[in-house]
N, C-alpha and C positions, 0 to 999 in steps of 0.2 A: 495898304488899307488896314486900317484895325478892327478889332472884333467888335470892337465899343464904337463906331461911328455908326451914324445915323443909313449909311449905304448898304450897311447888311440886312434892314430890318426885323421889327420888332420881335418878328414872330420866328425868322429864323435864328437870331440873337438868343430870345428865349429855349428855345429847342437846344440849341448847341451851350447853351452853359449849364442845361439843368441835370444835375446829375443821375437821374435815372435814365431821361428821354436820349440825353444829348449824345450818348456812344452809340443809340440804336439809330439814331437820324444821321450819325455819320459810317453807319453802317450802311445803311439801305443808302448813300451818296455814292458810296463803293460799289455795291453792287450795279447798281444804275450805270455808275460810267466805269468802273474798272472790270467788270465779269460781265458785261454785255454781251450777247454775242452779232449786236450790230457791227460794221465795219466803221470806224472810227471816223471817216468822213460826215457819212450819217449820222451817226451819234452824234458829234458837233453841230450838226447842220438844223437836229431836232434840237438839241439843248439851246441854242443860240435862236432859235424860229422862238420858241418859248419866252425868254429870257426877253429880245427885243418888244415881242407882244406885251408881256406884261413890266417892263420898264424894269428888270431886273437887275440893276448895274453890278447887283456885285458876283453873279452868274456870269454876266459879260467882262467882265472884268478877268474871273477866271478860265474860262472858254473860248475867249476870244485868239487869244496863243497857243491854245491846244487844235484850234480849227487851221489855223496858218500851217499847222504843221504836219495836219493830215491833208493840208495841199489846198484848202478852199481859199479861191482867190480874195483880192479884197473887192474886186467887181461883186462876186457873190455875198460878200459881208455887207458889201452897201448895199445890195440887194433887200436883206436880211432886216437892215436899219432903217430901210426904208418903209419895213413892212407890206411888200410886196407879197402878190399873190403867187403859188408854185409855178403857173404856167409861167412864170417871168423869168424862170430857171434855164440854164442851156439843157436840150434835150440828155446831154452826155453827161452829166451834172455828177454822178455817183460811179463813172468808168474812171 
């Protein structure tokens, strides 16, 4: 995916190229998901709840293999793309 296609939009396009904004917007991306102190399941599970709500493809895009890899199945990811509600979740969902 390029930074130039229509899938990253306008408004994050704009952020990330302009030089004052764009180092502080991929600052606070870092803090968000690298200095979290959620457990990386979670953190996936919020980013990608987010991202499928608001039709984020290029969130899903990048999150989507970072969730795989903190273990969430792809039951839970259709779950997620289904926009399903939490109860729809296995009780164990975050063990």
């Amino acid at each position: 995916m390029s930074l130039f296609t229509s899938e990253i939009g306008n408004v994050n396009r704009a952020l990330l190229l302009h030089p004052i904004l764009g180092p502080h917007w991929m600052e606070l991306g870092e803090k968000l998901t690298l200095e979290c102190d959620l457990e990386p399941k979670l953190r996936e599970l919020l980013i990608l709840r987010t991202a499928y709500f608001h039709d984020c493809n290029y969130e899903l895009h990048y999150h989507i293999p970072g969730a795989k890899k903190a273990d969430i199945t792809d039951d839970i990811l259709n779950l997620l793309k289904e926009k399903r509600t939490p109860n729809a979740f296995p009780k164990n969902f975050s063990k």
